[in-house]
C-alpha positions as CSV (number, residue, x, y, z in Angstrom):
1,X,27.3,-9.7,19.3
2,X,25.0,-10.7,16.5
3,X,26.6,-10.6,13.3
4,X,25.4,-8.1,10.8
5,X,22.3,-9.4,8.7
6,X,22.8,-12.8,8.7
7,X,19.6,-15.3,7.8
8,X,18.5,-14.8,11.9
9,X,18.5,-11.1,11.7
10,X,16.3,-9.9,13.6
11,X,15.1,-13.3,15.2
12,X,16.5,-13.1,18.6
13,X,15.0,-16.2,19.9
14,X,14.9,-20.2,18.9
15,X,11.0,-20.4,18.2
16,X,11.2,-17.0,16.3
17,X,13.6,-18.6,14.1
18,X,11.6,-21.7,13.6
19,X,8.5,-19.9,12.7
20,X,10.7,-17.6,10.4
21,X,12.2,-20.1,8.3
22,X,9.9,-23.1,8.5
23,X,7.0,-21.4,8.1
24,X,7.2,-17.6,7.0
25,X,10.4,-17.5,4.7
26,X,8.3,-20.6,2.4
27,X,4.9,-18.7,2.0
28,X,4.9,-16.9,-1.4
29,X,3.7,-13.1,-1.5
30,X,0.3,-11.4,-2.0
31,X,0.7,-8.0,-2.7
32,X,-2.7,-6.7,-2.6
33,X,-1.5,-2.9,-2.5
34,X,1.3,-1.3,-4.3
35,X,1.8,1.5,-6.8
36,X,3.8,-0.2,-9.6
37,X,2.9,-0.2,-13.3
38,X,1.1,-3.0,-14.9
39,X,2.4,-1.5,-18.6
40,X,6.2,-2.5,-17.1
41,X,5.0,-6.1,-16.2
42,X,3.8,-6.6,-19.6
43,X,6.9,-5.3,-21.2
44,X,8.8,-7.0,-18.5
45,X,11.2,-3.7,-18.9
46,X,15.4,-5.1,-18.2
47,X,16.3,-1.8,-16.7
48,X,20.3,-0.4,-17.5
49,X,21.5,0.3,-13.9
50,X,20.2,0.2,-10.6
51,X,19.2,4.2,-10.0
52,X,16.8,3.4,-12.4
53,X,14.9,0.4,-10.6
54,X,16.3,1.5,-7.0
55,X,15.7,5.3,-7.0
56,X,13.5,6.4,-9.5
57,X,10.2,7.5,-8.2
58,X,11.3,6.1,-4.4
59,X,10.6,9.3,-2.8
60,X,11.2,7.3,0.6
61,X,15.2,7.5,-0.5
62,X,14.8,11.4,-1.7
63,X,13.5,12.2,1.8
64,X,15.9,10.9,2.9
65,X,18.7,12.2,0.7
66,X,17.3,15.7,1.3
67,X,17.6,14.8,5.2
68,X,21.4,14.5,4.6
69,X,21.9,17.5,2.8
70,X,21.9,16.3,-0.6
71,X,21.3,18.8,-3.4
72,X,18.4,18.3,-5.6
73,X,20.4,17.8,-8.7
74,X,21.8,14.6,-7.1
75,X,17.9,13.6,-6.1
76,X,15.3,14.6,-9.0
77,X,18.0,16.7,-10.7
78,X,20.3,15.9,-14.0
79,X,22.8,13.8,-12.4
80,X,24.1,10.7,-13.9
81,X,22.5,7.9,-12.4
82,X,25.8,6.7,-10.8
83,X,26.2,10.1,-9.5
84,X,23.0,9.7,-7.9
85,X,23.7,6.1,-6.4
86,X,26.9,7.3,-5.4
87,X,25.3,10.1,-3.1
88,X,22.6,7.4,-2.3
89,X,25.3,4.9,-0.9
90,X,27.0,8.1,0.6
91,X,23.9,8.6,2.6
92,X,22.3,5.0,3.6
93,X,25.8,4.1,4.8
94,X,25.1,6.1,7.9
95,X,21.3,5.7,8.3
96,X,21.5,3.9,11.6
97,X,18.1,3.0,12.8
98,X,16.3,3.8,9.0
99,X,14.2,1.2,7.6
100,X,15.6,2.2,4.1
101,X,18.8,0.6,5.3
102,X,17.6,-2.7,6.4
103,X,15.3,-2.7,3.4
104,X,17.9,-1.5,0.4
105,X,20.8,-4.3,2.4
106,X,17.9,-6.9,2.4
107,X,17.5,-6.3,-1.6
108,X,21.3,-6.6,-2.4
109,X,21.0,-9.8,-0.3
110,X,18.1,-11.0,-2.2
111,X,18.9,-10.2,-5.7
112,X,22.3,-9.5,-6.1
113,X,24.3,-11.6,-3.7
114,X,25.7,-8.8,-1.9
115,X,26.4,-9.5,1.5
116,X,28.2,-6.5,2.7
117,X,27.7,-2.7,3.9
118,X,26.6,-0.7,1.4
119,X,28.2,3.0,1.8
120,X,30.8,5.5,0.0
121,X,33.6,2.9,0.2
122,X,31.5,0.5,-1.6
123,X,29.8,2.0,-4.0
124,X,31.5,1.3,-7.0
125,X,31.5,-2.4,-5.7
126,X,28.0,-2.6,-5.3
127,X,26.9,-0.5,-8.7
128,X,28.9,-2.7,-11.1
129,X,27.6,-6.2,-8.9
130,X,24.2,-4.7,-9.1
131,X,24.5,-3.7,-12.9
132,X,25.9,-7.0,-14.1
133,X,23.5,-8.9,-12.3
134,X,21.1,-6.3,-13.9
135,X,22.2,-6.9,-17.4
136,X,21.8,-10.9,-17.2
137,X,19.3,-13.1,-17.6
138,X,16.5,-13.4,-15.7
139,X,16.7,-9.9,-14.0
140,X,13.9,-8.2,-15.9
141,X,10.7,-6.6,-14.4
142,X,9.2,-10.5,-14.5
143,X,12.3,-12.0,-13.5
144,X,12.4,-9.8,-10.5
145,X,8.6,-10.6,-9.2
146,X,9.1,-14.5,-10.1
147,X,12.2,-14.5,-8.0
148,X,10.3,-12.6,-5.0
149,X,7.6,-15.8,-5.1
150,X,4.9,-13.3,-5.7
151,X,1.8,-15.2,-6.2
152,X,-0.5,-11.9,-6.7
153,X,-0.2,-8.1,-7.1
154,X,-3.1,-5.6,-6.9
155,X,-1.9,-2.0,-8.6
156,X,-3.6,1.2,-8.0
157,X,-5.9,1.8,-11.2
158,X,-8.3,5.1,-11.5
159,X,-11.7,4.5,-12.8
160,X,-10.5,5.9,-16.6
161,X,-8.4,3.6,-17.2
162,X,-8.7,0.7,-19.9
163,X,-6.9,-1.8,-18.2
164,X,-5.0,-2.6,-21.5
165,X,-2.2,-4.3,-19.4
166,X,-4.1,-6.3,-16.7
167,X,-6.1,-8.0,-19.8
168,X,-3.1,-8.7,-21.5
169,X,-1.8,-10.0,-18.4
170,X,-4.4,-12.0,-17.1
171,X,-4.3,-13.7,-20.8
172,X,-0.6,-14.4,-20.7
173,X,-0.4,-17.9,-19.6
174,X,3.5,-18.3,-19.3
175,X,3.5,-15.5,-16.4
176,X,2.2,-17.3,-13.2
177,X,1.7,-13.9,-11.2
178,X,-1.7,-12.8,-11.2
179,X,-1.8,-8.5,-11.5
180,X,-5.1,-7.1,-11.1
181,X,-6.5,-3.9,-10.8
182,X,-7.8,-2.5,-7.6
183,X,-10.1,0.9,-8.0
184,X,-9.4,3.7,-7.1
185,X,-12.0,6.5,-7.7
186,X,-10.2,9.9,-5.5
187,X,-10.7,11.9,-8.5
188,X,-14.1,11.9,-8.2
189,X,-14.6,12.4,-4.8
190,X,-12.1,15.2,-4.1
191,X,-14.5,18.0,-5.3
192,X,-12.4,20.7,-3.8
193,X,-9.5,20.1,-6.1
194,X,-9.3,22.5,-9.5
195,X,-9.2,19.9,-12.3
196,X,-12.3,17.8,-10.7
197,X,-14.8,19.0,-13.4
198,X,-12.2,18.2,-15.7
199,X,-12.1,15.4,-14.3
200,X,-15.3,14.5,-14.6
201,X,-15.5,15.1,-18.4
202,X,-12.7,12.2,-18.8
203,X,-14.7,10.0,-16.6
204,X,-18.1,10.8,-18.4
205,X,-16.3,9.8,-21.9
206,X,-15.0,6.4,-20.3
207,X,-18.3,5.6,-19.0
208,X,-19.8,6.6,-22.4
209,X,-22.2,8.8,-21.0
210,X,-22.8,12.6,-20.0
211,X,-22.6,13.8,-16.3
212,X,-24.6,16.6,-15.8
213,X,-25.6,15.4,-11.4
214,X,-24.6,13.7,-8.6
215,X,-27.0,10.7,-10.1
216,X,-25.0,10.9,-13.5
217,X,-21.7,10.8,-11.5
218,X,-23.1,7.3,-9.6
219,X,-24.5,6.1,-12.8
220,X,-20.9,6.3,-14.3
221,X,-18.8,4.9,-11.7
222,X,-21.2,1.9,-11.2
223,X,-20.4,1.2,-15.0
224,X,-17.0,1.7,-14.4
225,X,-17.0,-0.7,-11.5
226,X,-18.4,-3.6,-13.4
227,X,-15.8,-3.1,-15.9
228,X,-13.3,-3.4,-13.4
229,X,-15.2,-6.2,-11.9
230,X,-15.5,-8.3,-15.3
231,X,-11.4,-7.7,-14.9
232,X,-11.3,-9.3,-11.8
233,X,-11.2,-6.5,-9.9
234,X,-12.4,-7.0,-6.3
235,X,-10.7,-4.3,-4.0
236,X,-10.6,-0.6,-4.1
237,X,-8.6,1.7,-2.2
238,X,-9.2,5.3,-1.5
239,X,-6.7,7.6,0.0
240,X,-8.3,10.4,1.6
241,X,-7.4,12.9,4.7
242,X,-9.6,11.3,7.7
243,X,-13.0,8.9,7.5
244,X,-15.3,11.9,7.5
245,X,-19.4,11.6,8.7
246,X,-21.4,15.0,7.6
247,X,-24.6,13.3,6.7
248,X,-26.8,15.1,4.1
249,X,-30.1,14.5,1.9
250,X,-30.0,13.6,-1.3
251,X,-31.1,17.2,-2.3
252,X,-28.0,18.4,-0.7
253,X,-25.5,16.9,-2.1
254,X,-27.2,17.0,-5.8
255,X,-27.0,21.1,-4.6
256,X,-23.7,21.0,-3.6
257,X,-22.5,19.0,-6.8
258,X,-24.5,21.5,-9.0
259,X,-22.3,24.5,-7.6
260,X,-18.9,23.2,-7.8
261,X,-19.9,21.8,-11.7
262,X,-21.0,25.8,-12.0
263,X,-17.6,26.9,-10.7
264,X,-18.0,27.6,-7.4
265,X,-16.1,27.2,-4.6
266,X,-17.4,24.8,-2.0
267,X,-17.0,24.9,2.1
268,X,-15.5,22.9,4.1
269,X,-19.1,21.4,5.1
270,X,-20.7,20.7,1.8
271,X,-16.8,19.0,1.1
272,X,-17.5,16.7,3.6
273,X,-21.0,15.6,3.0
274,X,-20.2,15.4,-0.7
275,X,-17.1,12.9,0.5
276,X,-19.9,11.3,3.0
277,X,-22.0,10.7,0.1
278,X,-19.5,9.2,-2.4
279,X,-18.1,7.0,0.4
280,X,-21.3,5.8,1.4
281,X,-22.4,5.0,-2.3
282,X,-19.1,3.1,-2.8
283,X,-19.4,1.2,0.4
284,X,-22.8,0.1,-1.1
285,X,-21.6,-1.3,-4.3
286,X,-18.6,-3.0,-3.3
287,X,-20.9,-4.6,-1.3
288,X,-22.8,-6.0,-3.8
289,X,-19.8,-6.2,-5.9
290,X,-17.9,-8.6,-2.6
291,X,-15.0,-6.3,-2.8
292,X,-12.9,-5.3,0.2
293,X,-12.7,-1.2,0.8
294,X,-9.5,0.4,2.2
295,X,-9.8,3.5,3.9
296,X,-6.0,5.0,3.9
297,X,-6.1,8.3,5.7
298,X,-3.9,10.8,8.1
299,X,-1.8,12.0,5.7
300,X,-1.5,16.0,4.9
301,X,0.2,15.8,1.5
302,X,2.4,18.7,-0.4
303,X,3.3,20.7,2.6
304,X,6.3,22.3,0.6
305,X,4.5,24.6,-1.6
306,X,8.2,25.7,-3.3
307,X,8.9,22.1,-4.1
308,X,5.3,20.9,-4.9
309,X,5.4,23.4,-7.8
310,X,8.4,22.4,-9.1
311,X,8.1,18.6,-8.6
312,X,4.3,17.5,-8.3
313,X,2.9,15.5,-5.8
314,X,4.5,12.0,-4.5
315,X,7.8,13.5,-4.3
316,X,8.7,13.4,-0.4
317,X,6.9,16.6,0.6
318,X,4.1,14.7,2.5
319,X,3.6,14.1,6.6
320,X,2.1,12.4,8.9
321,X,-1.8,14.5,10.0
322,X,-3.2,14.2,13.8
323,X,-7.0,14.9,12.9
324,X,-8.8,11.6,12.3
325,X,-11.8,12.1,14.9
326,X,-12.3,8.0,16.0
327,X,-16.3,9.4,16.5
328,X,-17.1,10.0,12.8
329,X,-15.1,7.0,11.9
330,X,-17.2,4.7,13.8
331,X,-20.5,7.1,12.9
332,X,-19.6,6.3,9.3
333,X,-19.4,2.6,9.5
334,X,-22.2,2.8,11.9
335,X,-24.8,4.5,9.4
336,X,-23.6,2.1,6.0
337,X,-24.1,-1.1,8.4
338,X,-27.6,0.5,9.6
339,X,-27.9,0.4,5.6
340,X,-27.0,-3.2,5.0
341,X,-24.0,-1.7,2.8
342,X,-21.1,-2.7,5.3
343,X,-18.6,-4.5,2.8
344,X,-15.7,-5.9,4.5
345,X,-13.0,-2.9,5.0
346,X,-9.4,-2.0,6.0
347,X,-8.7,1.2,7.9
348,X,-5.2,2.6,7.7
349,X,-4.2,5.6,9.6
350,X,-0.7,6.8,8.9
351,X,-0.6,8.5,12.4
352,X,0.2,5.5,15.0
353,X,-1.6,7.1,17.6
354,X,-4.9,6.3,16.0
355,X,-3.8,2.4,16.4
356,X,-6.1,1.3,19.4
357,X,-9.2,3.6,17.9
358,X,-9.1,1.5,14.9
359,X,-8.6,-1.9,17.0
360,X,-11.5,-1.0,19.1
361,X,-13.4,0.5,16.2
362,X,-13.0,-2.9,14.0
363,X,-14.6,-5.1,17.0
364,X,-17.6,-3.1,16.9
365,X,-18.4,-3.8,13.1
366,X,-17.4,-7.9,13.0
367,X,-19.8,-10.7,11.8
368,X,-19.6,-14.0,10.7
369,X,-19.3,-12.8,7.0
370,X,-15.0,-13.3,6.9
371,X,-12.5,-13.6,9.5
372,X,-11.8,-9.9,10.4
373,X,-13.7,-8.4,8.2
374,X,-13.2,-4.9,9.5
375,X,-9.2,-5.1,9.4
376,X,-6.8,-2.7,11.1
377,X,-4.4,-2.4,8.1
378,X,-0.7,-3.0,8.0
379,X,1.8,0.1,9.0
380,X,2.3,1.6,6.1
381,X,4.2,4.8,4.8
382,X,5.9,6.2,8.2
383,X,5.2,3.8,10.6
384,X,6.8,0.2,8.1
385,X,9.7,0.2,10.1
386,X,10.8,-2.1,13.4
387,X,8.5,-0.2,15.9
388,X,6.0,0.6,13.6
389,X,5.3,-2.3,12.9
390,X,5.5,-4.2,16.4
391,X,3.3,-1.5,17.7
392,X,0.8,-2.5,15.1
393,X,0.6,-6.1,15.4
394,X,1.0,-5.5,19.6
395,X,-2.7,-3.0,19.1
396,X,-4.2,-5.4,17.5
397,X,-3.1,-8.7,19.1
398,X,-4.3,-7.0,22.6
399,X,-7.1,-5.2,21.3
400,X,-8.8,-7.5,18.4
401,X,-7.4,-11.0,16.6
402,X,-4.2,-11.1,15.6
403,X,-4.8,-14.3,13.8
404,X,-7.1,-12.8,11.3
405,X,-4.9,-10.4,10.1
406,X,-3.8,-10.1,6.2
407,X,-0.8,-9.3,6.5
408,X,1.7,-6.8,4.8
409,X,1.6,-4.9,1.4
410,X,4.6,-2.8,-0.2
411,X,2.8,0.3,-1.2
412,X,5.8,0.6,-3.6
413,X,6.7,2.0,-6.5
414,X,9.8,-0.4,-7.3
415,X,10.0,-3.9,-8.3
416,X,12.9,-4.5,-5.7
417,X,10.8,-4.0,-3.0
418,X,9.6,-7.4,-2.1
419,X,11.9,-7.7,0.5
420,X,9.8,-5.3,2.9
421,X,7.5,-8.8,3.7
422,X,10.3,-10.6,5.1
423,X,11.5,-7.7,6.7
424,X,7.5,-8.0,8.2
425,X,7.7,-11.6,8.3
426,X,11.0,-11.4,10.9
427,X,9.5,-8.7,13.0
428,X,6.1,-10.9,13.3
429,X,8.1,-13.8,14.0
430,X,10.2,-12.3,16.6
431,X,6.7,-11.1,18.6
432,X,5.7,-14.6,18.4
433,X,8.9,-15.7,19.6
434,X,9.0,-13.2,22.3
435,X,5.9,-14.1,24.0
436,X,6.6,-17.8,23.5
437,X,9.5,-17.7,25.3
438,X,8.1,-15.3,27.8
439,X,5.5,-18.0,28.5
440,X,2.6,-15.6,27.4
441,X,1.7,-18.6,24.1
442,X,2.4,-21.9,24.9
443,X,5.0,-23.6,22.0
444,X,2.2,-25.0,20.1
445,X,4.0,-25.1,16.2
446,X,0.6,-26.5,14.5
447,X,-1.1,-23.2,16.2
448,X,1.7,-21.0,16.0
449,X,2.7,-22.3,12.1
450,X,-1.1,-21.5,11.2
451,X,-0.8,-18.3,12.6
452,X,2.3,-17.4,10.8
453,X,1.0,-18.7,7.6
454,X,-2.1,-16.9,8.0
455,X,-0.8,-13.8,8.4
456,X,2.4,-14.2,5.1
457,X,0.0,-15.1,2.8
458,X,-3.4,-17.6,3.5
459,X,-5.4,-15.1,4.8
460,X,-5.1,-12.5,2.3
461,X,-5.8,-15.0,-0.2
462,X,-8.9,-16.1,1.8
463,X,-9.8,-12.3,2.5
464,X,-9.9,-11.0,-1.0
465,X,-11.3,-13.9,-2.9
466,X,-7.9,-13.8,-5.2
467,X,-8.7,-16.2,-7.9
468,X,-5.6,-18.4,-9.0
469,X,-4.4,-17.7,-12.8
């Protein structure tokens, strides 16, 4: 029997542990996606206790809290945090076969030492390890990243915001992790939703102009965008419920724009060529911009209407969509190549049965421009566990090049989260391994090590055209 979580786990064979630890385990980390705040990075926040940094906002653990039966107080509620970590342990001591309990043992591995079980019989052990540790030098917000060997992180930024913290940042020569921004406009495109023309107002005063048509709106985010750009800016990210194609003239949409801004309610049709429109503007300028676009779609959000009211969105009450019609997908990317606006993109779909569409999908749209440079994104969400993520990298070895790929992100809200790329990095290496041994790869290290290293870190680098602090 394989002991519990030793350095090997999960590399069941000799060359997957080779490429693990001579060649994954050394690459640092590009985070190109995640969801933490640049304002804590700058004032590298020591946090009291490890509810705070382990389950505050992580509404991957609430789900799964809620799962077991766990009363809200003890999840969002008033609860002392070492109430709530107490239930917490309670709970991911029996999640047998959750990623959240490879993930949270691989973090008190990494940062704390702790080589044991986490459950109800050790969670007074583990909270006054973890707190000590928390409490020492070291172990602040910039402590954590520079321990994780993160060379780059990309937050989630909405076109209003200053980027106060990014240029303080960037400026801040005794940090060595570059954070910068990545764009993400679905404010402006989601005209169904009731606060867009309020929405719009904020955006008009940060682009110091009025908005009064669907050429103002494009006017404003293009200045927005070269602010982001002159912050070094060069991906955006757009979360939105499938890649739509409802083409309309330009007299359509500035139709369809004028009678939502009037108060209106829209259809479902003029919705979707009003998204066609803003996707296909965007696709132009980043573009001409040389920024990467990230499509992340099949997710139907807030399903709990109760709980939505109470709590807001991002708060576990989201699921996994089956309507992402591969046709207008490949229609979409079709009509902005015909355009000579094709910049290179990632498609995420958070339903795993899309993975082949978008593998087939992405060979249709290559060229000489980058390696990959339609990308079938990393399992994200639902699907970042063990067979997730096999299933992934399996799709797109068979179906496209495995070799080009960039690799994982964390999609996180927490700073202890780093350890979901080596979790990656074990489950790449043990495919590798897997069809080495098998006899499918021949044991070529020098192919197989530039493979590896492609995928942990080079390629992203490559990819996005991150610039070293």
């Amino acid at each position: 029997m394989q002991a519990f979580m030793d350095k090997d786990f999960l590399l069941n064979t000799e060359t997957a542990r080779k490429l693990y630890h001579e060649y994954a385990a050394k690459c640092p980390i590009i985070d190109y996606h995640c969801h933490i705040s640049p304002k804590q990075i700058w004032d590298d926040l020591q946090y009291e206790n490890i509810t705070q940094v382990w389950l505050g906002g992580d509404h991957y653990k609430w789900r799964l809290m809620r799962c077991a039966g766990v009363d809200e107080k003890y999840i969002t509620g008033d609860a002392s945090d070492y109430e709530k970590f107490c239930k917490w342990a309670e709970v991911v001591g029996k999640a047998i076969g959750n990623p959240l309990y490879h993930w949270s043992h691989l973090e008190l591995q990494r940062f704390f030492g702790y080589n044991g079980a986490l459950s109800a019989k050790t969670a007074d052990e583990v909270w006054n390890i973890a707190n000590a540790k928390l409490q020492s030098a070291g172990y602040s917000v910039r402590g954590l990243i520079e321990m994780s060997n993160v060379e780059t992180i990309c937050t989630t930024d909405d076109p209003i915001d200053n980027l106060e913290w990014h240029q303080k940042l960037a400026g801040d020569k005794s940090f060595k992790t570059n954070v910068w921004p990545a764009w993400r406009p679905d404010k402006a495109v989601n005209i169904e939703k009731p606060d867009f023309a309020d929405y719009l107002a904020k955006l008009a005063a940060a682009a110091e102009m009025e908005i009064k048509s669907f050429a103002d709106l494009k006017a404003a985010l293009t200045k927005r965008m070269e602010y982001f750009h002159e912050n070094k800016c060069c991906l955006s990210d757009h979360g939105i419920n499938y890649v739509m194609f409802e083409p309309a003239t330009e007299e359509e949409v500035e139709a369809i724009f004028a009678k939502r801004m009037a108060g209106e309610t829209v259809t479902a049709k003029e919705e979707a060529a009003y998204k066609t429109a803003c996707l296909m503007f965007f696709a132009g300028e980043y573009k001409r911009l040389n920024w990467v676009m990230q499509l992340h779609y099949g997710c139907r959000r807030d399903n709990n209407l109760t709980q939505y009211a109470k709590l807001g969105p991002d708060t576990g009450y989201d699921t996994i969509d089956n309507f992402a019609p591969a046709g207008q997908t490949a229609a979409f990317l079709g009509a902005v190549e015909k355009a000579g606006n094709l910049p290179k993109t990632i498609l995420y779909s958070l339903n795993p049965n899309d993975n082949a569409a978008i593998d087939t999908i992405c060979g249709c749209f290559q060229s000489s421009e980058a390696v990959s440079k339609i990308q079938h994104g990393s399992a994200w969400w639902f699907n970042d566990h063990f067979e997730g993520m096999t299933d992934q990298l399996t799709s797109l070895a068979q179906l496209g090049y495995l070799a080009g790929f960039v690799g994982m992100l964390t999609d996180s809200r927490s700073f202890l989260s780093y350890p979901r790329h080596e979790y990656f990095r074990r489950i790449l290496c043990r495919l590798l391994g897997q069809w080495v041994e098998d006899g499918r790869f021949p044991q070529d290290y020098d192919i197989l090590g530039e493979i590896v290293t492609g995928i942990s870190c080079v390629n992203a680098r490559n990819y996005f055209n991150f610039a070293q602090k």
